[in-house]
N, C-alpha and C positions, 0 to 999 in steps of 0.2 A: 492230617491237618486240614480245617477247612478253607475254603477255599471261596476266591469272589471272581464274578464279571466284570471286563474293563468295557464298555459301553462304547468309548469314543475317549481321544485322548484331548480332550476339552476342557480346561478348568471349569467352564459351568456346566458342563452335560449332566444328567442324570447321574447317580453310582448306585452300586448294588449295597443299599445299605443293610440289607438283613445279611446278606453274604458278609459285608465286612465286621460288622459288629458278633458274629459267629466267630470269625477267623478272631477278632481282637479279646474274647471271650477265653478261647483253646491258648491265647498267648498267657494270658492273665493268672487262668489257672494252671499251666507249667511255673512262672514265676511264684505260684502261692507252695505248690511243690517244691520249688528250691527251698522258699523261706523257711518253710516245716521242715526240711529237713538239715536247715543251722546255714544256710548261708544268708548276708547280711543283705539285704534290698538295695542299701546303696553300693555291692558289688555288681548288679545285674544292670547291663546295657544292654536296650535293644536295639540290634539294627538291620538292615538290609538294603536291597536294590528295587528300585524301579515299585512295584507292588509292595516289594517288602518293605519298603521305604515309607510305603504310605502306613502300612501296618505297625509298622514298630512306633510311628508319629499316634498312631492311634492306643495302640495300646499303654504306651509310656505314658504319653501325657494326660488319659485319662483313668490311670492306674492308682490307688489307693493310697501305696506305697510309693514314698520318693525314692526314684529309682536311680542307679550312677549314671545313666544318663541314656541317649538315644544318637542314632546314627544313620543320618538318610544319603544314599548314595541314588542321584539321580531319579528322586521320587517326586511326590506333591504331595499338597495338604488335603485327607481326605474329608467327607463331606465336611466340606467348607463352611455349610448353613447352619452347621448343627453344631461345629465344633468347639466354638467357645461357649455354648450352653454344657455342654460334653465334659471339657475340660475341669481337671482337678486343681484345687485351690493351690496345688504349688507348682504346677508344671513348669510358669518362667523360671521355676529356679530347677528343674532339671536341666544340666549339660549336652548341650546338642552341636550336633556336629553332622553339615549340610553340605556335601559336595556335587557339583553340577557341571557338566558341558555346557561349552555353550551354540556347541553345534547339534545338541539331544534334536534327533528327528522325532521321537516318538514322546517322551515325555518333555515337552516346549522348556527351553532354560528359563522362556517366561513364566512356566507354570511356576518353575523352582523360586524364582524372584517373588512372584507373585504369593503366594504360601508362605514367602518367609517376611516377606509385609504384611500379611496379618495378622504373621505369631509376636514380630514385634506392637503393630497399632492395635488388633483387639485383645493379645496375652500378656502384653509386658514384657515379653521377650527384650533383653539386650544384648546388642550384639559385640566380639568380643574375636578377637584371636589369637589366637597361643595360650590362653587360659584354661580352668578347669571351672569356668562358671561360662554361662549365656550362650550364645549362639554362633557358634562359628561356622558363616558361612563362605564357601568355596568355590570359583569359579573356575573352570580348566577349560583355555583357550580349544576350539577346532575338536575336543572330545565330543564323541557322540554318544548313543547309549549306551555307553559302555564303561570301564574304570582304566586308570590310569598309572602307572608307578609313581605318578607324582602324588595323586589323589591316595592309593595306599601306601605312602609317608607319610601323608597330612594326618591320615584317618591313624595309623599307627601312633604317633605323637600326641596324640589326640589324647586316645585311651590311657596310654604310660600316666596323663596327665589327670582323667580323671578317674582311674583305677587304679591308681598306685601298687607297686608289687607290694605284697607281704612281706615285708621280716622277720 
């Protein structure tokens, strides 16, 4: 899997946008590999932590295909300047689900606030919780970079809600 630079943990620093838009490239085409081979786009959630959080915000929302949704745990919104040029005509309507410390030393809870104010004022994002539309975001008191039992409940419920088991 390809792989990027973290420069500075700054929401405006620089980022390594050929690194990331590589890494979001290697996402996109495994998800085109599911689809050929019969799974449904709206079963595939991307998510992760920290980097990966930023990735799967990248790859979802600028992905083809309406995806069942995306899952950032203690991430940010990657290149910021570029992203609502970036971004696919339906991304507010993929399912996101955004959990955060608010003690993150390394990735700022600001940054996470901050990212999830311009998915709502420049994407249309709405925000939303207990549902399986818009954006639910998460805050967990004194967590750091890290996850929580509480935050993998929420993230759990989450899914049930927007991947519904099969019958």
């Amino acid at each position: 899997m390809p792989s990027f630079d973290i420069y500075s943990f700054d929401f405006d620093s620089d980022e390594d946008e050929p690194g990331m838009l590589k890494t979001s490239a290697s996402l996109n085409s495994l998800i085109t590999d599911e689809v050929n081979g019969g799974l449904d786009a709206s079963r595939v959630v991307l998510g992760g932590f920290s980097q990966g959080g930023a990735m799967s915000l990248l790859g979802g929302l600028t992905n083809e295909r309406k995806l069942g949704g995306v899952a950032v745990l203690s991430g940010w919104l990657p290149l910021k300047n570029k992203f609502k040029s970036m971004a696919v005509s339906h991304a507010a309507q993929t399912p996101l689900f955004w959990g955060h410390g608010t003690s993150d030393p390394l990735v700022l809870y600001k940054f996470g606030t901050e990212s999830v104010e311009f998915l709502t004022s420049q994407l249309g994002f709405k925000q939303s919780k207990d549902t399986a539309t818009g954006l639910d975001f998460r805050s967990y008191a004194g967590m750091a970079h890290s996850s929580c039992q509480e935050e993998l409940n929420d993230l759990a419920g989450w899914l049930k809600r927007v991947v519904p088991a099969i019958e």
